[in-house]
C-alpha positions in Angstrom: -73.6 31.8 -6.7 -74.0 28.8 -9.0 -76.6 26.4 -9.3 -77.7 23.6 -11.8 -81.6 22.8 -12.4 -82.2 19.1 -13.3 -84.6 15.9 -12.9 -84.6 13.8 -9.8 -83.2 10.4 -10.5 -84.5 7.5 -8.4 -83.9 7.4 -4.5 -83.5 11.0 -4.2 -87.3 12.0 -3.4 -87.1 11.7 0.0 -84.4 14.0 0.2 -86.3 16.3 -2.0 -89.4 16.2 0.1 -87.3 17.0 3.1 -86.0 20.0 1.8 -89.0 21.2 0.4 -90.9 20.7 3.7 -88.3 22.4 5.9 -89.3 25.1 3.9 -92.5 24.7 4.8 -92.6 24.5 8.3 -91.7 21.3 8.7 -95.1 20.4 9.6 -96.0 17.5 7.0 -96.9 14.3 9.3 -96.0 10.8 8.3 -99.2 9.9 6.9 -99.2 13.2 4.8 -95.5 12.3 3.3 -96.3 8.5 2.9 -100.0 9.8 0.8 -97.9 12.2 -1.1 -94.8 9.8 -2.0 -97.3 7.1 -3.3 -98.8 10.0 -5.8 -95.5 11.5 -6.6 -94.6 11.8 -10.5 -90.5 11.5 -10.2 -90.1 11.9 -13.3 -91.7 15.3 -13.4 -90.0 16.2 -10.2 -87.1 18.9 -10.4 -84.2 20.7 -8.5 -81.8 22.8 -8.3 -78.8 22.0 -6.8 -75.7 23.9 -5.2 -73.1 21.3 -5.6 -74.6 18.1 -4.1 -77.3 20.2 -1.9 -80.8 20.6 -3.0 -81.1 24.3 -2.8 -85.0 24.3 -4.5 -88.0 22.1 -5.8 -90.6 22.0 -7.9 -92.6 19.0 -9.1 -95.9 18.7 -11.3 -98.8 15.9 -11.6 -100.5 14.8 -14.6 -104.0 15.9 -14.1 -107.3 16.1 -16.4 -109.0 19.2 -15.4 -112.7 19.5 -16.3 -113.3 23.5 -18.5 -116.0 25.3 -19.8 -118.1 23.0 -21.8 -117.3 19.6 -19.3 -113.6 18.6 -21.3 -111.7 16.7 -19.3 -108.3 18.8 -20.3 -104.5 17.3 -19.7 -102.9 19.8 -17.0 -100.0 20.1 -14.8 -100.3 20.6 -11.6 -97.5 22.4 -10.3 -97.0 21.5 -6.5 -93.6 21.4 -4.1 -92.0 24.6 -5.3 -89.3 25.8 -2.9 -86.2 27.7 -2.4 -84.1 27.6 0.8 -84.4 30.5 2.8 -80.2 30.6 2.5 -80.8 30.8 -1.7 -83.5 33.3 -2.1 -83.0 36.3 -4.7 -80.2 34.4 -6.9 -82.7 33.5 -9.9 -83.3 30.3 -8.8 -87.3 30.3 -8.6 -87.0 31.5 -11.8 -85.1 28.4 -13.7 -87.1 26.3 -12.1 -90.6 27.2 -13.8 -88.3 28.2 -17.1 -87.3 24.4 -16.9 -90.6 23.5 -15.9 -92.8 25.1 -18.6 -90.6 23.5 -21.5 -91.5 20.3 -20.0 -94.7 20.5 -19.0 -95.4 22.0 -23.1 -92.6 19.6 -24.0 -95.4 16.9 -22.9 -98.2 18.7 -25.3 -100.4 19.9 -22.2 -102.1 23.3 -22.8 -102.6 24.3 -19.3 -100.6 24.2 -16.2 -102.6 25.2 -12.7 -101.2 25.4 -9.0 -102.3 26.4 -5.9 -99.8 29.4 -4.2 -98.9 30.4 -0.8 -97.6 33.1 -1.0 -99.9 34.5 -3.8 -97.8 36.9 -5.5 -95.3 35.1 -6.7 -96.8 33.7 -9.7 -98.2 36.0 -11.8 -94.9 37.3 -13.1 -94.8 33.8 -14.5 -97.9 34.4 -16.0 -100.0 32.3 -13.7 -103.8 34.4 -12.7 -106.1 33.8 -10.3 -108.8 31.9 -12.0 -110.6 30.2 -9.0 -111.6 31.3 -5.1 -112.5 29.6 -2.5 -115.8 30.3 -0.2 -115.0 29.8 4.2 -118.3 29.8 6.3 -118.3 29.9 9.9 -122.2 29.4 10.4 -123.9 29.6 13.6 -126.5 27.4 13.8 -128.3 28.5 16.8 -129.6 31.2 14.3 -129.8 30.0 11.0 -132.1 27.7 9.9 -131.9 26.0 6.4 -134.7 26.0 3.8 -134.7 23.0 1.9 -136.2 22.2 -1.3 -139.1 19.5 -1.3 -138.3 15.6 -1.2 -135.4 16.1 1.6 -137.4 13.5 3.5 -136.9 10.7 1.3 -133.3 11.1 1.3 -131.8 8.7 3.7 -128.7 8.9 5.7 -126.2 6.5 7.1 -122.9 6.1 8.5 -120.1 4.5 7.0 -116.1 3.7 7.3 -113.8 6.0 5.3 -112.5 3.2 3.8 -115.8 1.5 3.6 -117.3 4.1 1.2 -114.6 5.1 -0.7 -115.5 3.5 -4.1 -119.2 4.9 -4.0 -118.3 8.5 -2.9 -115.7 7.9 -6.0 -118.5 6.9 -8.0 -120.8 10.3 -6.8 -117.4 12.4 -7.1 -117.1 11.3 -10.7 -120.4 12.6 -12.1 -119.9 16.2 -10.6 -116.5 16.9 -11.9 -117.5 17.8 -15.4 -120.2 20.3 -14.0 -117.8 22.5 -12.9 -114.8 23.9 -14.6 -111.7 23.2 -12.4 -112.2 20.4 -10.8 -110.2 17.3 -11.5 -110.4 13.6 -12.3 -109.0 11.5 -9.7 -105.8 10.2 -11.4 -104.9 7.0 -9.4 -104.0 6.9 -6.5 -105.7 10.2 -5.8 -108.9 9.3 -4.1 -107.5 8.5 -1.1 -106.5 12.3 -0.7 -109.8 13.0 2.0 -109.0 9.8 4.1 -105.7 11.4 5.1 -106.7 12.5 8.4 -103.7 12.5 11.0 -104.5 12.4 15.0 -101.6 15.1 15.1 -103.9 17.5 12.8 -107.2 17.3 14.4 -106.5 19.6 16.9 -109.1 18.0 19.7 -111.5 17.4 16.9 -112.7 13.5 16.3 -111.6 11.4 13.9 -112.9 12.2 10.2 -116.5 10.6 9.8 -118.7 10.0 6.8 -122.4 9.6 5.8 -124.1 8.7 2.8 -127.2 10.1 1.5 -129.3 7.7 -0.6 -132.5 7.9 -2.4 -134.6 4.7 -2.8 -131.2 2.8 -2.5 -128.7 4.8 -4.6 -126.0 6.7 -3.4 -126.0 10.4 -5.0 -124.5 11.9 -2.4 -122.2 12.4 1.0 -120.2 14.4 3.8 -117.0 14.1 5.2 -116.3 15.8 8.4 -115.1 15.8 11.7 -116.6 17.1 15.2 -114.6 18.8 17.9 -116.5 19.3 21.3 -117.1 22.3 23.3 -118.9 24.2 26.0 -119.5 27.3 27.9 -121.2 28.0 30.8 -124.3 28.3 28.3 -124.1 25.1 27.4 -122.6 22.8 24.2 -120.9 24.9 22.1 -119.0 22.3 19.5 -118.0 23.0 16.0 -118.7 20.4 12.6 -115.6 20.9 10.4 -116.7 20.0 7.4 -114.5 18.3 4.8 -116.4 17.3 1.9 -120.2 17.5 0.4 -121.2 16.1 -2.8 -124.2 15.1 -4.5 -125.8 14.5 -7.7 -128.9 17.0 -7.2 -130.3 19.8 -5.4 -132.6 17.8 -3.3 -129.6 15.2 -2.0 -127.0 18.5 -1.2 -129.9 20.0 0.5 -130.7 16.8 2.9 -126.8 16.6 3.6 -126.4 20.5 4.8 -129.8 20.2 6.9 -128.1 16.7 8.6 -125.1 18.8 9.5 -126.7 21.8 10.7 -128.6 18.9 13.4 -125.6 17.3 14.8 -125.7 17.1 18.7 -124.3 19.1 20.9 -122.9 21.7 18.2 -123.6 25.0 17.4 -122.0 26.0 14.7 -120.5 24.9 11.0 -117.3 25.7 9.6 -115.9 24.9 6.3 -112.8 26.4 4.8 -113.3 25.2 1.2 -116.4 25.6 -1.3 -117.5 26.9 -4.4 -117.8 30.9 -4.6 -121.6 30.0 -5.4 -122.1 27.5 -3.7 -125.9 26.3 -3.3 -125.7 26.4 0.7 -125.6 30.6 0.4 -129.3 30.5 -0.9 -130.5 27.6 1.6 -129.5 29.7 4.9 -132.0 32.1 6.4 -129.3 34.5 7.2 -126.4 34.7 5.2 -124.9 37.7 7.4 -124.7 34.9 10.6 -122.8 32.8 8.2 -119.5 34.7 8.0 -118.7 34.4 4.9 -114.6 34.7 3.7 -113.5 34.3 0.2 -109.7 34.1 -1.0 -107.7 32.6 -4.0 -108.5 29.2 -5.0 -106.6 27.6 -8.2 -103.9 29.6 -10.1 -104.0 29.2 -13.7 -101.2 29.3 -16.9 -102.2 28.8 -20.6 -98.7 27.2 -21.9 -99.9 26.9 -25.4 -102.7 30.0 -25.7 -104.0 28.3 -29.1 -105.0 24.8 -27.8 -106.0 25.9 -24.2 -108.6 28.1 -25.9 -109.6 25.7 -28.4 -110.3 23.0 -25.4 -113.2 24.6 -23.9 -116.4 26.3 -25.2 -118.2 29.5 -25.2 -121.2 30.3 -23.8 -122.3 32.5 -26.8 -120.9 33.2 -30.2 -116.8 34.9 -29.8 -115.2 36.1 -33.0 -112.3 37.9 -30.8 -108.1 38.8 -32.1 -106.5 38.4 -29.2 -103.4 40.5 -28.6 -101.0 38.9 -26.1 -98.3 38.9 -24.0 -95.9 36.8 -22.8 -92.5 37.8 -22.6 -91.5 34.1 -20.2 -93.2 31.6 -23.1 -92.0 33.9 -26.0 -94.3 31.2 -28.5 -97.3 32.8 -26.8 -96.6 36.2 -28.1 -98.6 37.8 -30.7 -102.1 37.9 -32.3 -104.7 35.2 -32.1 -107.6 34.6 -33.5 -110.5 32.8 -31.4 -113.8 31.9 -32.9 -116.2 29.3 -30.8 -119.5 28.9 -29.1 -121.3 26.7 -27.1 -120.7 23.4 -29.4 -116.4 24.1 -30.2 -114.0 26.6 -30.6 -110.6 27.5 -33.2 -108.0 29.7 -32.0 -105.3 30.7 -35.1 -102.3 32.6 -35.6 -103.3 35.7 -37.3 -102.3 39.0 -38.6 -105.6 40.8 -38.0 -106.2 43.8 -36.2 -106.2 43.2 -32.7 -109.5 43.6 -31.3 -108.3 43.1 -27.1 -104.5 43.8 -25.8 -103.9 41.7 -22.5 -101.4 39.2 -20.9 -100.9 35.3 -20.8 -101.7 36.2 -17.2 -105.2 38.0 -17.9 -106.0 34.6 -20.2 -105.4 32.3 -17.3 -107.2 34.3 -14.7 -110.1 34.6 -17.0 -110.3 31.0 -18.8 -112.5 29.0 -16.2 -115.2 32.0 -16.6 -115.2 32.6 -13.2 -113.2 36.1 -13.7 -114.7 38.6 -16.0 -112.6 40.3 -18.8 -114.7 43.1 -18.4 -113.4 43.4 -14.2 -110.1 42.7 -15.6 -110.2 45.8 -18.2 -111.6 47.6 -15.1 -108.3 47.3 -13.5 -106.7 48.4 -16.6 -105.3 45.0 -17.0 -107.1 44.0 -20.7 -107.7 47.0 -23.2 -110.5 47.3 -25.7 -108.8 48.0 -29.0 -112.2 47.6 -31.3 -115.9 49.0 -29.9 -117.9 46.2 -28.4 -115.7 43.2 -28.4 -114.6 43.6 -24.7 -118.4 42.6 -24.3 -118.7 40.2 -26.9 -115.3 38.3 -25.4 -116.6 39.1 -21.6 -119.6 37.1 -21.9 -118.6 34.0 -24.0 -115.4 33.1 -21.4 -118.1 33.0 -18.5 -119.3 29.7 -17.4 -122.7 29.4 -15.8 -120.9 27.9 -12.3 -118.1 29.3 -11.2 -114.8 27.0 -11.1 -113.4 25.6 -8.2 -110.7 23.2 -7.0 -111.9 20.5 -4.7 -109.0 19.8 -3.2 -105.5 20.8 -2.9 -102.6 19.4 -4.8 
């Protein structure tokens, strides 16, 4: 079987997005395809094609990702990556993220992230798991919240989706150098959490949001949706929540207790939010909260030298780092990495290696939310010189743990 990899050229996308979704399921609704069209990068959009039949896809966004030390850092977010069930095993996957990662370093970005799922797929591309995701299902019948002092002069009110847009914009914009993995909205992209299509609520009510302000500024808010229920007990609805952001502990705190009161619920779910999330430490009962974690944000150093030198370390490193990386050949080798909380220099070298891991290893590990030191647990980084597993274990770490907002 033969097949050719190349760019799309203009007024093919919606024949690529078809393709891609039928891989999918299918399930993307019009207001979905219409959000993602007006986003779409064309130019960074790929396939590969069996004659004149799009056969897979892959496609990428120009991001700024926020790392260790608050850098806003140019990365591709891979997104759209198929292969038609009738061209599976024939090495086409395969072209596509060798095509891919030439570009995406052809365009001088360091880092290139994506969200899988089907998780396994990536790594042999030397993508890691860098990022999870926290799911509660709280019951609020039996948990209470805790809240710091001041919650009482934070006020709430309701406004459009539309209506608040720019000022949850403005509140989203201050957080996203806190924590490493998060990303700048790129235009175009803050409209992603107004997407809210009737045919995906499943009996839940249209997507509402509230602002919490302190003595008239906005420094925080929820998005969410409610979807009404009973039993013979009584009420028994569910608050989906979509989004909470604020600017300090006391404004987060006043928007968690507002949605553990809503009327004629009894219990919170939420499917995406930091592994350490704040909320953990305001609940009385974490056990009632049913807490799930799972793979967040994918990660893939494409140029090891300048993704290391673009974030900082949270104590003193003087690390050679032996790696691997048998698909970007350029990656191979020994590399010297010297930084601390203020900057960082990462340099060929021909040293002694002090660790021995994978390009792999180096992504799962960049945004410090994955330890080296787990990572040599699993046999999966080796300590080639006493004491540095340690010393390189605690300068990657970050003192949040990343997370990705929001899907791509």
């Amino acid at each position: 079987m033969t097949f050719e990899v190349r760019g799309l050229e203009d007024g093919q996308w919606d024949d690529w997005f078809d393709r891609t979704d039928r891989v999918f399921g299918g399930s993307a609704p019009p207001e979905e395809r219409a959000r993602l069209k007006a986003v779409a990068e064309v130019d960074r959009s790929i396939a590969a094609w069996d004659g004149d039949e799009i056969v897979g896809s892959a496609g990428a966004y120009s991001f700024r990702m926020s790392v260790p030390g608050g850098a806003l850092v140019p990365t591709a977010g891979v997104t759209c990556v198929s292969v038609q069930p009738t061209h599976r095993r024939r090495g086409v996957l395969t072209s596509m993220m060798r095509a891919q990662l030439d570009d995406v370093r052809g365009r001088g970005e360091a880092l290139a992230v994506l969200t899988a799922s089907e998780p396994e797929i990536y790594g042999r591309f030397g993508y890691g798991v860098t990022s999870k995701q926290l799911g509660v299902n709280i019951d609020t019948t039996r948990v209470r919240l805790t809240p710091p002092a001041g919650v009482d002069d934070v006020t709430l009110r309701f406004v459009g989706l539309e209506e608040g847009l720019e000022l949850c914009e403005a509140v989203y914009a201050r957080v996203v150098a806190a924590r490493p993995g998060m990303l700048a909205r790129q235009p175009g992209w803050a409209r992603t959490p107004l997407v809210d299509p009737p045919s995906q609520r499943a009996g839940a009510s249209e997507r509402l949001c509230v602002l919490a302000q302190v003595e008239g500024e906005v420094r925080g808010y929820a998005r969410y949706a409610v979807k009404l229920d009973s039993t013979a007990g009584g009420p028994d609805g569910v608050v989906l929540v979509r989004d909470v952001d604020a600017v300090d502990p006391v404004t987060y705190a006043a928007l968690w207790r507002y949605l553990f009161g809503i009327d004629l619920t009894s219990r919170i779910s939420s499917y995406n939010r930091p592994a350490d999330d704040p909320l953990l430490h305001l609940v009385s009962d974490v056990r009632r909260c049913l807490v799930s974690t799972k793979e967040g944000l994918f990660a893939r150093l494409v140029e090891v030298g300048a993704a290391l030198e673009a974030r900082t370390y949270t104590t003193p490193v003087d690390v050679v780092l032996e790696v691997a990386d048998s698909f970007c050949p350029w990656n191979e080798g020994r590399w010297r990495l010297t930084g601390d909380p203020k900057g960082a220099v990462c340099v060929r070298t021909a040293d002694p290696a002090d660790l021995a891991l994978s390009v792999r290893e180096l992504g799962a590990a960049y945004l410090g939310g994955v330890s080296l030191s787990a990572l040599a647990g699993a046999g999966r980084v080796r300590e080639l010189r006493d004491g540095a597993l340690r010393e390189a274990a605690v300068a990657f770490g970050s003192d949040v743990a990343p997370w990705l907002a929001h899907g791509f």
